[in-house]
C-alpha positions in Angstrom: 0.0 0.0 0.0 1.7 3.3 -0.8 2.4 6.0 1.9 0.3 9.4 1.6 1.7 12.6 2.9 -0.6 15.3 3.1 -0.1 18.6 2.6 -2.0 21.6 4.4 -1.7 25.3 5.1 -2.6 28.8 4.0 -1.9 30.4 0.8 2.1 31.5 0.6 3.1 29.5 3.8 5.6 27.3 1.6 3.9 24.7 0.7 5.7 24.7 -2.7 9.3 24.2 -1.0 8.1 20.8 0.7 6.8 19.6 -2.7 10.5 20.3 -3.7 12.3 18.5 -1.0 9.7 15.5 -1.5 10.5 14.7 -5.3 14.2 15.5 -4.4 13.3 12.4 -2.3 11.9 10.5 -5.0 7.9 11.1 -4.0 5.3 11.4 -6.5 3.6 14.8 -5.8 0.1 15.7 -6.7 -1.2 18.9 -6.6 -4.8 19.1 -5.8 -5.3 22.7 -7.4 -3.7 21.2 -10.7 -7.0 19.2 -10.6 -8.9 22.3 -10.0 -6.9 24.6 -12.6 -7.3 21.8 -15.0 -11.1 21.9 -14.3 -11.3 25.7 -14.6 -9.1 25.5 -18.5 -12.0 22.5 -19.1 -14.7 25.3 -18.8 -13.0 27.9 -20.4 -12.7 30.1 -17.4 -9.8 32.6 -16.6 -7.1 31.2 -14.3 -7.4 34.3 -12.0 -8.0 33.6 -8.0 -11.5 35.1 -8.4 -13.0 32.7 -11.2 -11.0 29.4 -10.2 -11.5 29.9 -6.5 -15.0 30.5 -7.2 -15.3 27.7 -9.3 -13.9 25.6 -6.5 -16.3 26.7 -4.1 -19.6 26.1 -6.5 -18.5 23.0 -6.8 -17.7 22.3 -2.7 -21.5 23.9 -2.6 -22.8 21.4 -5.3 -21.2 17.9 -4.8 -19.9 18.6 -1.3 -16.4 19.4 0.3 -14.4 16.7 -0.3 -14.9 16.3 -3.9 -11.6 17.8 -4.8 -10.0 15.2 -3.2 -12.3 12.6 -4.7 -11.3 14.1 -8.3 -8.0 13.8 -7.1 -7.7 10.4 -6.0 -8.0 8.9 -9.4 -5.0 11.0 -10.4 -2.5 8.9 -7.5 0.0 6.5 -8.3 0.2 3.4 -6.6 3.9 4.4 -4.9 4.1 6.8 -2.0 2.8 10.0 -3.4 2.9 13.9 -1.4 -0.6 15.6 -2.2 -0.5 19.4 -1.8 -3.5 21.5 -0.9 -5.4 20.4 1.4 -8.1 22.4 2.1 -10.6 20.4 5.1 -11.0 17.4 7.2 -13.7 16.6 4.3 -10.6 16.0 2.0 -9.0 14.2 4.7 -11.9 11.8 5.5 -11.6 11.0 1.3 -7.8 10.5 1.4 -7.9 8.0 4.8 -10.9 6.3 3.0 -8.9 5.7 0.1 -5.9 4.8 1.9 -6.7 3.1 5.3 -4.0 3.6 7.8 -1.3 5.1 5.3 -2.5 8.8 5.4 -0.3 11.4 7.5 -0.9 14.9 7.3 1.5 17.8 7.6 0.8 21.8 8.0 3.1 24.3 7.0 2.8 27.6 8.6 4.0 31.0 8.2 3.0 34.5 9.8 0.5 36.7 7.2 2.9 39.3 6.5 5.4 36.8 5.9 3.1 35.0 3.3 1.7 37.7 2.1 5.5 38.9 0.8 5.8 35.2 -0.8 2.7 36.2 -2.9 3.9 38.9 -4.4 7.4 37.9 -4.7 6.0 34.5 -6.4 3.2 37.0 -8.7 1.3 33.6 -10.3 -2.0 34.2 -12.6 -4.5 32.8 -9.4 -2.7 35.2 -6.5 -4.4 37.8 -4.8 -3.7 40.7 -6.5 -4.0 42.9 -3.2 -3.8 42.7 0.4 -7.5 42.6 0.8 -7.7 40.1 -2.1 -5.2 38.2 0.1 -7.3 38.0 3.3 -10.5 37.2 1.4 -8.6 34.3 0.1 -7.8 33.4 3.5 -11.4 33.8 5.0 -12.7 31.6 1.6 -10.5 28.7 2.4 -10.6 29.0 6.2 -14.7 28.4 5.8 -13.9 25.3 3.9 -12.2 24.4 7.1 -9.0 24.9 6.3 -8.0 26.0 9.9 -9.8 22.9 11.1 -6.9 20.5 9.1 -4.0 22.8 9.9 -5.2 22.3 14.0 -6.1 18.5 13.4 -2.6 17.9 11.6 -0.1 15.4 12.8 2.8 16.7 12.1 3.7 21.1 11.6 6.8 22.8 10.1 7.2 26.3 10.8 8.3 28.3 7.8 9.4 31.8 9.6 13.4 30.8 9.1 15.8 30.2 6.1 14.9 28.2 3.0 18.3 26.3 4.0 16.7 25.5 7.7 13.2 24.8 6.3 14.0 22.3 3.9 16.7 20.5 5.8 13.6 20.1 8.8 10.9 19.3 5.8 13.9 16.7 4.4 13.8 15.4 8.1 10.3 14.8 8.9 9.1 13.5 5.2 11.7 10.3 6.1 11.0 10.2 9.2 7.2 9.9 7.9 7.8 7.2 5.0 9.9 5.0 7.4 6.3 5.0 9.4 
């Protein structure tokens, strides 16, 4: 049965940087808003944070909140796979019904200014294109309860420090993880 590492946290926390360290490792990563972006490009839409995140929430309103992760699933390999974004415990419940017993779930977290500065440094087509922007991004993925499966996580890497320290901790705990 292959491993599954989870990945949560809030927009800009560094999310990104573990996905690096992981296929450094030799893990498969999925990125659950590939899935979504692919949807949006499906239907045409704009890949802007306004008309993909909205798409992402008709469809948590429509066919309930874990169906990312159910559209996701059928993306996995059958090898220990990392799958980044995370959004709810809804997701969660998906993944560990999936994958009985080989599901762990790590948060990165970061301060808002400190994310906020990622954003704009990183400047992709679905960022915020404000501050405000940026906390209504947070408050829309907090009510699909992301804060809920940052609290709820097994395992949390602070992302305040160097990229050096970060990915030399996230190196740590992702074998430390797959060795179960």
């Amino acid at each position: 049965m292959p491993r599954v590492v989870c990945v949560t946290g809030m927009p800009g926390c560094g999310k990104e940087e573990l996905l690096r360290v992981a296929e450094a490792l030799g893990l498969s990563v999925l990125r659950m808003g590939d899935v979504v972006r692919e949807e949006a490009r499906l239907r045409g839409l704009a890949i802007t944070d306004a008309e993909v995140g909205g798409m992402a929430n008709e469809e948590r309103k429509r066919h309930g909140f874990g169906i990312w992760a159910e559209r996701t699933v059928a993306h996995a390999p059958d090898r220990p796979v990392l799958i980044d974004g995370v959004r709810g415990t809804a997701e969660i419940e998906v993944f560990r019904k999936a994958w009985p017993g080989a599901v762990a779930v790590i948060a990165v977290e970061a301060s808002t200014k400190v994310r906020y500065d990622r954003i704009v440094k990183r400047a992709r087509p679905d960022d915020a294109p404000s501050f405000e922007a940026f906390l209504e991004r947070d408050r829309r993925e907090t009510s699909w309860g992301l804060a809920g499966i940052i609290a709820a996580a097994e395992h949390r890497l602070a992302n305040e420090g160097s990229l050096e320290d970060f990915q030399l901790r996230a190196r740590e705990l992702l074998k430390k993880i797959l060795e179960g």
